[in-house]
C-alpha positions as CSV (number, residue, x, y, z in Angstrom):
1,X,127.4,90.4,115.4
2,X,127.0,92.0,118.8
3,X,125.5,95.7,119.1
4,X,128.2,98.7,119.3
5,X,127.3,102.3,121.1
6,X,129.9,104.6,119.9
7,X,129.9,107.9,121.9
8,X,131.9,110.7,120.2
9,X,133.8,113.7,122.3
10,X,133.9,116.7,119.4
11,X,136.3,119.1,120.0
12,X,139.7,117.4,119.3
13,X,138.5,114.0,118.1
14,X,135.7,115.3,115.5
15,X,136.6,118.5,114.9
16,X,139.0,121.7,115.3
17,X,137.5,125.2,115.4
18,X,140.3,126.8,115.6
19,X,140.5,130.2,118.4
20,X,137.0,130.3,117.9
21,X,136.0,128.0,120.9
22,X,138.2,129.8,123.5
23,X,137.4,133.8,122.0
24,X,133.5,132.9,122.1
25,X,134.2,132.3,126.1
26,X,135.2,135.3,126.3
27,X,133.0,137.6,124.2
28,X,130.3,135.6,126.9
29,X,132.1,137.1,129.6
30,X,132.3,140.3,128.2
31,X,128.6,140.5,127.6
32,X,128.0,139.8,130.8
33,X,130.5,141.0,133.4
34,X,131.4,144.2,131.0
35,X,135.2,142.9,130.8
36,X,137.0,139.6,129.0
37,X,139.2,137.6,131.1
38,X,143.0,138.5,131.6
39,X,144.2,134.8,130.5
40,X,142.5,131.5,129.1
41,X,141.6,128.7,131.3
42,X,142.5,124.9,130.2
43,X,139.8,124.0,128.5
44,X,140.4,120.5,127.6
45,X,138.1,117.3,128.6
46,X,136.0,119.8,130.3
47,X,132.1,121.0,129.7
48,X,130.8,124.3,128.9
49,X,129.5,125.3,132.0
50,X,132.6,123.8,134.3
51,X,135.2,126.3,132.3
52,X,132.6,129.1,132.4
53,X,132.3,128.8,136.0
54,X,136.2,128.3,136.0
55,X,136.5,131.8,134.3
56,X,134.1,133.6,136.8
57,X,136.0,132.0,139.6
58,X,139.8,133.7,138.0
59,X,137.7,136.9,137.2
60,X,137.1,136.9,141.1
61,X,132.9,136.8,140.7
62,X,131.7,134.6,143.2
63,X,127.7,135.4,141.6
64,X,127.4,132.4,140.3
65,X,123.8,133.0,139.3
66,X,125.7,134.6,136.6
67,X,126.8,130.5,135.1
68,X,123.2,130.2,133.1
69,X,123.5,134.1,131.3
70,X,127.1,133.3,130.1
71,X,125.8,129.9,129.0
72,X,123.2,131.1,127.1
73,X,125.6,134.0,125.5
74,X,128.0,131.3,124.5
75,X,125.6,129.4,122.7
76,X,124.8,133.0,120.9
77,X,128.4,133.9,120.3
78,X,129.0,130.5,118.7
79,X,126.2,130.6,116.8
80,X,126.9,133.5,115.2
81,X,130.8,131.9,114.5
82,X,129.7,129.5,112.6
83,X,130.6,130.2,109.0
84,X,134.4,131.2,110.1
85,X,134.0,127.9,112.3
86,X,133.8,126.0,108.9
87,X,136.1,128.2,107.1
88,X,139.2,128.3,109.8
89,X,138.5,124.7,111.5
90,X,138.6,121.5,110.4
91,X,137.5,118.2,110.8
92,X,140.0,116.0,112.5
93,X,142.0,113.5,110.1
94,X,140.2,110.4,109.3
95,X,136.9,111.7,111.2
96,X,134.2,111.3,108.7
97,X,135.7,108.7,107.0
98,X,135.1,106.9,110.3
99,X,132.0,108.1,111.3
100,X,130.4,107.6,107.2
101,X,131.4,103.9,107.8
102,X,130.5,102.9,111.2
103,X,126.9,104.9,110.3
104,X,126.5,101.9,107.8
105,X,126.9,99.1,110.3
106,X,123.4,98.1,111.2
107,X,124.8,96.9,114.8
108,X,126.3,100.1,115.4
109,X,124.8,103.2,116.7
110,X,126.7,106.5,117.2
111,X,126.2,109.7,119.3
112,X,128.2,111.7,121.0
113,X,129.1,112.8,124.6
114,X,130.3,116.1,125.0
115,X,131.4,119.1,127.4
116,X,129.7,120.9,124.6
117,X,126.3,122.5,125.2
118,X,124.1,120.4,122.9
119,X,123.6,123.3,120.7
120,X,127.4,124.0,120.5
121,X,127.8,120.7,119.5
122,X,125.2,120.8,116.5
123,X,127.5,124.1,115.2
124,X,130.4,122.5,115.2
125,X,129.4,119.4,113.7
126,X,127.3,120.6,111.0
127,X,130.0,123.0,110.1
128,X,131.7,119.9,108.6
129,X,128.9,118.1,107.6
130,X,129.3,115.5,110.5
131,X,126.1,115.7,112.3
132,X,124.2,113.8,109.3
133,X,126.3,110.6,110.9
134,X,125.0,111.0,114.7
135,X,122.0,110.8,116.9
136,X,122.3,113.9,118.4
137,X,119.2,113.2,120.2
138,X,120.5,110.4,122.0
139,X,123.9,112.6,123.1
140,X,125.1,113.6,126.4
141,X,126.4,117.2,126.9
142,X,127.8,119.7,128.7
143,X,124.5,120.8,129.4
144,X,123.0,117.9,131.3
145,X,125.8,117.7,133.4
146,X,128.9,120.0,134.4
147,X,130.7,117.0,135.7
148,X,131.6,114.7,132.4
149,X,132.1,111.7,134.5
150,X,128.1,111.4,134.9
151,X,127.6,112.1,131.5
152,X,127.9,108.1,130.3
153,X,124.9,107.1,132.3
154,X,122.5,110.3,130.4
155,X,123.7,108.8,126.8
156,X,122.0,105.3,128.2
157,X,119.0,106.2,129.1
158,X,118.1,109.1,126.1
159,X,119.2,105.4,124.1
160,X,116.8,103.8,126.2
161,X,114.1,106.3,125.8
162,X,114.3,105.4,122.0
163,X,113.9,101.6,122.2
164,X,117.6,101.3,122.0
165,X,119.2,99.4,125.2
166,X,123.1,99.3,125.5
167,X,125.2,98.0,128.3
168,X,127.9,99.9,129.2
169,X,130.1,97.1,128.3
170,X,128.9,97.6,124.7
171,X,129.7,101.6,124.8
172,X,132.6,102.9,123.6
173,X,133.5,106.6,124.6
174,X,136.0,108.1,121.8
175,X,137.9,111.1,123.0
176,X,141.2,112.8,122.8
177,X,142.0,113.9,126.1
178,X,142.5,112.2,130.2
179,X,139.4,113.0,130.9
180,X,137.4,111.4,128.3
181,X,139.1,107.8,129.9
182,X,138.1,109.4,133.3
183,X,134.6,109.5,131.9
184,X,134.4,106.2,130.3
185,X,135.8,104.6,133.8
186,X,133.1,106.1,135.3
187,X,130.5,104.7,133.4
188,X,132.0,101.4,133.0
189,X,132.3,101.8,129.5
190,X,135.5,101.3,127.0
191,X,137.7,104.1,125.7
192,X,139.7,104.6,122.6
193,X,141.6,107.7,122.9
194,X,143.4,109.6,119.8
195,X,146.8,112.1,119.5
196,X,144.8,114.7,117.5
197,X,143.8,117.2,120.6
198,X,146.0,118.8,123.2
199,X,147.5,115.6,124.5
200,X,149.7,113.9,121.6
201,X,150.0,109.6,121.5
202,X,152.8,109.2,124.0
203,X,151.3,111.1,126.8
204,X,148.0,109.3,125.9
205,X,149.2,105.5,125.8
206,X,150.6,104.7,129.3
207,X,147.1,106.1,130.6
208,X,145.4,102.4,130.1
209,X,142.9,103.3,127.6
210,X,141.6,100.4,125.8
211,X,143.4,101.3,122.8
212,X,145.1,104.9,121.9
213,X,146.0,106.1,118.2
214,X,147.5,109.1,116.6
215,X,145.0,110.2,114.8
216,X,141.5,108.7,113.0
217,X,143.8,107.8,109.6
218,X,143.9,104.4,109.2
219,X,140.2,103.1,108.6
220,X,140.8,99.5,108.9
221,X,142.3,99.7,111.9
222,X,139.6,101.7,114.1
223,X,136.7,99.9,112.5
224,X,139.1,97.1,113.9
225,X,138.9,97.9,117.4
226,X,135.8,99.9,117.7
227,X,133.3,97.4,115.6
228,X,131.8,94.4,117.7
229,X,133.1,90.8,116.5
């Protein structure tokens, strides 16, 4: 059987925290700039620091020396969310169902790549018990890169780092949104894209994923198309 490298996006695909992701932004803000923003940015597909910067930018602050303070806020702020992140939230239907089997394929290896800052993502995945599943370690995240189309090419080498070499033809980026398939593109790896974020199956499926599903549900048939022959 040929090797897998399964890269997960979180918010969306793994998990739902509920308000919590968009009000910590904000708190951040508030923290730092003494006010929270009028109105939400679209925060979909994107990383940490790109829809920080994006709310500086609509809060007409052009210090952007000011990115790393709300960064490190928002990593506070979430931190401190955690408990109502696992009591509001949820994982995503079918998730660790998923993620439990493919962890006991030996020719698979999962991680993640995420707009999330990598301690974000460690919240919101322990708050459901998913993280036991996942290299963390060998992740990509909002935090090595703003732009999530670079972010293929820093999973590779932390796998490489570890003694683990994958092609991106043997990568597969799971996500729920455009950009996730942006991402994937980018890095020349495949993409299975699910209904279960902001963008439901039929806007999904004429994008040209690899595949696209509704949600994580039916076992059989992701370990079908995400498993190596």
């Amino acid at each position: 059987m040929a090797r897998r490298l399964i890269l997960w996006d979180i918010d969306g695909t793994l998990v739902r925290a509920g308000d919590v992701g968009g009000r910590v932004f904000e708190v951040a803000l508030e923290r730092v700039l003494g006010r929270r923003p009028q109105a939400r940015v679209a925060m979909s597909g994107k990383t940490d620091p790109q829809i920080a910067r994006e709310f500086l930018v609509a809060m007409a602050e052009d210090d952007m020396t000011l990115l790393p303070l709300v960064l490190e806020h928002l990593e506070r702020e979430l931190a401190a969310a955690a408990e109502e992140i696992a009591t509001l939230g949820a994982a995503c239907h079918g998730a660790e169902a998923v993620v439990a089997a493919l962890a006991a394929v030996p020719e698979v290896h999962q991680s993640v790549l995420t707009g999330n800052l990598a301690a974000n993502a460690l919240v919101k995945l322990a708050a459901f018990g998913l993280d036991r599943h996942l290299d963390l370690e060998g992740g990509a995240f909002g935090s090595d890169e703003e732009d999530r189309c670079l972010l293929v090419p820093v999973a590779l080498g932390r796998q490489r780092e570890r003694g683990r070499r994958f092609t991106p033809e043997e990568t597969w980026i799971v996500g729920d949104s455009p950009r996730d398939l942006e991402c994937a593109r980018a890095g020349g790896a495949h993409c299975l894209l699910v209904g279960t974020g902001r963008y439901p199956l039929d806007e999904l499926a004429p994008l040209g994923a690899d595949h696209a599903l509704a949600d994580l549900g039916d076992l059989d048939e992701v370990l079908g198309i995400l498993l190596p022959a």
